[in-house]
ZAMARGU-4260 file (C-alpha; in steps of 0.2 Angstrom, whole numbers, plus 5000, padded with zeros to 4 digits):
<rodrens>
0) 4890/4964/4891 | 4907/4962/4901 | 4909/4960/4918 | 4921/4962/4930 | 4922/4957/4950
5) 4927/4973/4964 | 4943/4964/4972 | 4941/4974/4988 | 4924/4969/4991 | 4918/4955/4981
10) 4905/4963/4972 | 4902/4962/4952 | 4900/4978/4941 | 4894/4978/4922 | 4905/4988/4910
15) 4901/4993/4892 | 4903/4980/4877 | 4920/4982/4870 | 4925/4994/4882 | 4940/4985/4892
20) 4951/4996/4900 | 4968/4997/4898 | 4978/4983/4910 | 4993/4995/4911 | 4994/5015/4910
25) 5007/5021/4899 | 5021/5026/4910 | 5017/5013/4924 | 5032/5000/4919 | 5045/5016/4910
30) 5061/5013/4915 | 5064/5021/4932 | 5079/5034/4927 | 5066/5040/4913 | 5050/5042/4925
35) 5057/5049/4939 | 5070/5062/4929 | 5059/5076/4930 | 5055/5075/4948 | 5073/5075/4953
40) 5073/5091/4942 | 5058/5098/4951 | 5070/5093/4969 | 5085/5101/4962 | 5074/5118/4958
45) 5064/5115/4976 | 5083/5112/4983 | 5088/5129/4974 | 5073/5138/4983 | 5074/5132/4998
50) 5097/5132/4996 | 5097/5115/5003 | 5095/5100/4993 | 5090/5091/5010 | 5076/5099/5018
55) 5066/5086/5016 | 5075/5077/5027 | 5070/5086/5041 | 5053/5083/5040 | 5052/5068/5049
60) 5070/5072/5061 | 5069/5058/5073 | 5069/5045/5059 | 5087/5044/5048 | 5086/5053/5036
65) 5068/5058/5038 | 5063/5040/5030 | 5072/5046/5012 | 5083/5031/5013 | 5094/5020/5024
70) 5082/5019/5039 | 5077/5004/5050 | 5060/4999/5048 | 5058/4992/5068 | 5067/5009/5073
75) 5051/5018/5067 | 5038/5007/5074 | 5046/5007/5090 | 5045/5024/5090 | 5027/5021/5093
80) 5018/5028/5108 | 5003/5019/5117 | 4988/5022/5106 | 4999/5021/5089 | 5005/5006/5096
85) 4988/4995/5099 | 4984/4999/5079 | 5003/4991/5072 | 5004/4973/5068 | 5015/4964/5082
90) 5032/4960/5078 | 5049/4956/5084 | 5070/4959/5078 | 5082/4945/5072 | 5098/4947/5065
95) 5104/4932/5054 | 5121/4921/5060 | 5124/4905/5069 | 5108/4893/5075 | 5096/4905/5066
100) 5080/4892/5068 | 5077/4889/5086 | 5083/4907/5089 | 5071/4916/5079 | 5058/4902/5086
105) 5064/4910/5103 | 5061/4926/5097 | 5042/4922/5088 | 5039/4915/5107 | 5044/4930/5116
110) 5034/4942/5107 | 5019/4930/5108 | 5019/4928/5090 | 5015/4911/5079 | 5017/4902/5065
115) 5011/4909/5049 | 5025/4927/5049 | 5031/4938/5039 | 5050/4941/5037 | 5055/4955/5028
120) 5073/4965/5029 | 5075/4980/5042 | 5081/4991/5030 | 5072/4989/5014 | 5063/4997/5000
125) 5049/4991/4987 | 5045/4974/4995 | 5063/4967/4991 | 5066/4951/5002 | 5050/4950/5010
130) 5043/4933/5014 | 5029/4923/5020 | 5033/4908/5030 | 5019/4896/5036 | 5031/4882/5045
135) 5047/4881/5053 | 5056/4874/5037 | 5048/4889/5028 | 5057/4901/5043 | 5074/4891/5038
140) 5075/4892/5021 | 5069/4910/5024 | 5083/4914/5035 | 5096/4903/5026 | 5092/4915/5010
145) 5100/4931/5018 | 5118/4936/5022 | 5125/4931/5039 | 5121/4949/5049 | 5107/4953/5041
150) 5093/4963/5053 | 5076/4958/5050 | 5059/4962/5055 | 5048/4946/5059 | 5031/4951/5060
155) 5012/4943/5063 | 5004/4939/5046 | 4988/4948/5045 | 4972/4937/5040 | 4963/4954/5033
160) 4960/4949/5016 | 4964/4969/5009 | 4978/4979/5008 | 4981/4999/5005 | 4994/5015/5006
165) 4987/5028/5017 | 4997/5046/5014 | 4997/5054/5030 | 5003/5072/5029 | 5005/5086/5044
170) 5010/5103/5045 | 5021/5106/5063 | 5010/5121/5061 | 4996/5114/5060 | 4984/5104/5075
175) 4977/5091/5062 | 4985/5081/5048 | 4977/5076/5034 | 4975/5060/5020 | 4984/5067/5003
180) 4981/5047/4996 | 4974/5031/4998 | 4979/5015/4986 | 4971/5000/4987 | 4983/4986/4984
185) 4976/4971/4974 | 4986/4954/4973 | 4984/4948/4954 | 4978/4928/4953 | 4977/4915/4941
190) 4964/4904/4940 | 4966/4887/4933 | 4955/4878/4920 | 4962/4861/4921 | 4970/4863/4902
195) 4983/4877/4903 | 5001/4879/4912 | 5004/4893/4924 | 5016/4899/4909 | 5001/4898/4898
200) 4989/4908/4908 | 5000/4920/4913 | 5005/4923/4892 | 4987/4924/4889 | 4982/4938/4901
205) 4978/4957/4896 | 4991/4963/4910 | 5003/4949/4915 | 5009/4944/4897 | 5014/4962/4896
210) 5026/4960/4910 | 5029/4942/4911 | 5046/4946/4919 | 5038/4951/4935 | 5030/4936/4938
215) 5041/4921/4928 | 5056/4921/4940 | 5045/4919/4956 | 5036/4906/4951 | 5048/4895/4940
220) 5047/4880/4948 | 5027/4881/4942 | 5027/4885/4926 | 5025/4871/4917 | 5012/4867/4929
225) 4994/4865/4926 | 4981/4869/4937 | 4965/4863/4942 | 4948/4868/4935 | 4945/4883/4947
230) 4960/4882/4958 | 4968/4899/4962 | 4987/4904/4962 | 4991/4920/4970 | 5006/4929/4958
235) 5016/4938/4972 | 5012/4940/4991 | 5023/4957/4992 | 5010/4969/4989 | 5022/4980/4981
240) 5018/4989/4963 | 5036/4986/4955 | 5034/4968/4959 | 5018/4966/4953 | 5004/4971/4964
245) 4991/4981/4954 | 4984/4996/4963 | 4967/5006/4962 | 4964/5023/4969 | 4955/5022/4983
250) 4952/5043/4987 | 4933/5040/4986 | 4935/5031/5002 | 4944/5046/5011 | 4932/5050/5025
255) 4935/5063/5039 | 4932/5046/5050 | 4948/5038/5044 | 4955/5055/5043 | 4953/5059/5062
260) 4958/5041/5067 | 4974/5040/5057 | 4977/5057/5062 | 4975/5053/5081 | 4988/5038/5077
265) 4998/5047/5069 | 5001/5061/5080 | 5008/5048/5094 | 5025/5045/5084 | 5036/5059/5089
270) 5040/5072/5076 | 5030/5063/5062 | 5024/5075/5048 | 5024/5066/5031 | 5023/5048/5024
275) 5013/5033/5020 | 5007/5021/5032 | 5003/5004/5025 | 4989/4994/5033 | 4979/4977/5030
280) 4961/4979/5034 | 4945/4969/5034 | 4932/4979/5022 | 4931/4996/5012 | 4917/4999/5025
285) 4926/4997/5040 | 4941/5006/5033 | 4928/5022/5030 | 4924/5019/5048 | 4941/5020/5054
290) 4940/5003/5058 | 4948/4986/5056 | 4964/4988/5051 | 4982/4987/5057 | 4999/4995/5052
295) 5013/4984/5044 | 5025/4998/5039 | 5027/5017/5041 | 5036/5025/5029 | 5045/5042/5028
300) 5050/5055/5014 | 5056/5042/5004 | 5038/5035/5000 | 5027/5039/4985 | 5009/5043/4985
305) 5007/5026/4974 | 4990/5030/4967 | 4998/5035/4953 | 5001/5018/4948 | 4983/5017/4944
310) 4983/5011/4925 | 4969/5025/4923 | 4979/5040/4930 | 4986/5051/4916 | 5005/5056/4917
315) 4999/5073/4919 | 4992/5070/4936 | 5005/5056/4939 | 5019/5073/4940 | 5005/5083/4947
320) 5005/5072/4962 | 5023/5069/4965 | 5026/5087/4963 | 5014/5091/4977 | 5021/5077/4989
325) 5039/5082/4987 | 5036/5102/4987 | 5026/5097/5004 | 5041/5088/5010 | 5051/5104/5008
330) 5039/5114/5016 | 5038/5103/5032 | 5058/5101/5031 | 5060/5119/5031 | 5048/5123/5048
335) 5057/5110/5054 | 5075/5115/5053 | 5069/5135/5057 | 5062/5126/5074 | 5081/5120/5076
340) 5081/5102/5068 | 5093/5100/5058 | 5094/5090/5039 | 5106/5074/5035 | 5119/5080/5029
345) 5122/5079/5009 | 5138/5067/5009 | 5131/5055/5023 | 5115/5052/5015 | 5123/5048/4999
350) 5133/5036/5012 | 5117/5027/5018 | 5110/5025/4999 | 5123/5017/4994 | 5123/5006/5008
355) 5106/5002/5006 | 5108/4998/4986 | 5121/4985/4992 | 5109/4978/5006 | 5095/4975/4993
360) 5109/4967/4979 | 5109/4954/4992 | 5091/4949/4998 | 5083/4934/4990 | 5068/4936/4978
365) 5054/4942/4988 | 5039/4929/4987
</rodrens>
């Protein structure tokens, strides 16, 4: 018999002989352009409807562009109210230039932060730059990889060994919101056997010698590297599924106890309707509780309900989700602008994307 160890909680399950499943589904690593073309048909026909192409935006009208792109990270935590605010990982603003160490260590101080942090850009998108510094050289060469006048978010590394998406969805009409989909995040690891190199382990793997490129560039300077019997490597820290983090759907675990409290959270950010709020949390038990975790990132209408990525979903219900997400989007956009908010306009969202592509061309390689 095979056996095979529960990330989340530790635990050991058997499976059926010769029954492995698949390390990766079969559109999970499709070029973009060729997975995502028939939901930008299905927002063109949804923009057709509704005759505006930026509904969506509205749903979420006190953040730019509703979260679809170009909006500041800080700028949507800081729209926080009390409650919300006591659940979201403390953090702090820094914009890169001249004397960038003690500055920032200034900045660490005054928000009563320490040392191990996160850094990660202010305007971002799929972990992209996002780094994990444990000392003050760490926090330089951190701050010495990005361009000068670069805003970033510097925030408390959470010790909670778990990670998950929570999709958080909310009518205006409507007095409660509800949990559309919960993703566990899991960060792949090698384990050493004192005989192979990092390159070596990482060939002979079910899932990471099938995308090798995610992982080879990151850890280049330890390839050639053998590890010790039983010593672990973590393969990337950004718990992100385009760079390499694997993710489990966790609906099972949707309880009307993590509904209420995420609900209750949620409602105390002005005008939020529809995104995914990521979280580091202690247990799946505590989590069914509404318990033990805290927010590192809301996101808007640019998110995706990233169970999807789970190698077991079919494409089928890969679409079936993104279609409901983004028809959800227009159907909160549109309340919203009948209640007098008004969308981004086309051409300045196009203005913001861009302007965002350029921003991520220049972040360093996210750890």
């Amino acid at each position: 018999m095979n056996t095979r160890t529960d990330p989340v909680e530790g635990t050991t399950t058997v499976t059926e002989p010769d029954k492995k499943p698949n390390p990766l589904s079969l559109f999970e690593f499709w070029p973009g352009w060729i997975f995502y073309t028939p939901v930008v048909i299905y927002w063109i026909l949804l923009g057709l409807r509704y005759r505006d192409v930026t509904v969506p935006t509205a749903a979420n009208p006190r953040i730019v562009t509703g979260g679809l792109c170009g909006e500041s990270k800080s700028s949507i935590l800081d729209m926080a109210g009390p409650y919300a605010a006591g659940w979201i990982a403390p953090y702090t603003t820094f914009v890169t230039g001249m004397n960038d160490l003690p500055r920032a260590l200034d900045a660490i101080a005054a928000r009563g932060l320490t040392l191990p942090v996160v850094v990660k850009p202010d305007i971002g998108c799929n972990g992209t730059g996002v780094k994990l510094v444990r000392s003050e050289q760490d926090l330089a060469t951190a701050l010495a990889a990005f361009p000068r006048a670069t805003e970033l978010v510097i925030q408390k590394l959470i010790r909670w060994p778990h990670e998950a998406g929570v999709f958080y969805i909310r009518h205006p009409d409507k007095t409660q919101g509800e949990i559309s989909s919960l993703t566990y995040k899991e960060i792949p690891t090698l384990v050493g056997d004192g005989r192979h190199t990092v390159l070596e382990l990482l060939q002979r793997d079910s899932r990471t010698s099938k995308v090798l490129h995610l992982y080879a560039p990151r850890l280049k300077s330890r390839l050639d590297t053998v590890l010790p019997q039983g010593e672990q490597l973590d393969l990337v820290f950004a718990g992100n599924h385009c760079k390499g983090a694997i993710f489990r759907n966790g609906a099972a675990d949707i309880t009307p106890e993590l509904c209420a409290r995420m609900d209750t959270i949620m409602r105390d950010i002005p005008d939020f309707h529809f995104g995914r709020v990521d979280i580091k949390f202690r247990s799946k038990d505590s989590l069914r509780r509404g318990e033990d975790f805290e927010i590192i990132e809301i996101n808007g209408v640019g998110s995706e309900a990233t169970h999807i990525w789970d190698a077991r979903t079919t494409l089928l219900e890969a679409y079936r989700a993104q279609f409901h997400h983004y028809g959800e989007a227009f159907r909160i956009g549109a309340k919203k602008k009948a209640a007098g908010w008004k969308p981004t306009p086309l051409w300045r969202g196009i203005r913001l994307w861009r302007r965002q592509k350029r921003l991520l061309a220049s972040y360093p390689l996210n750890d």
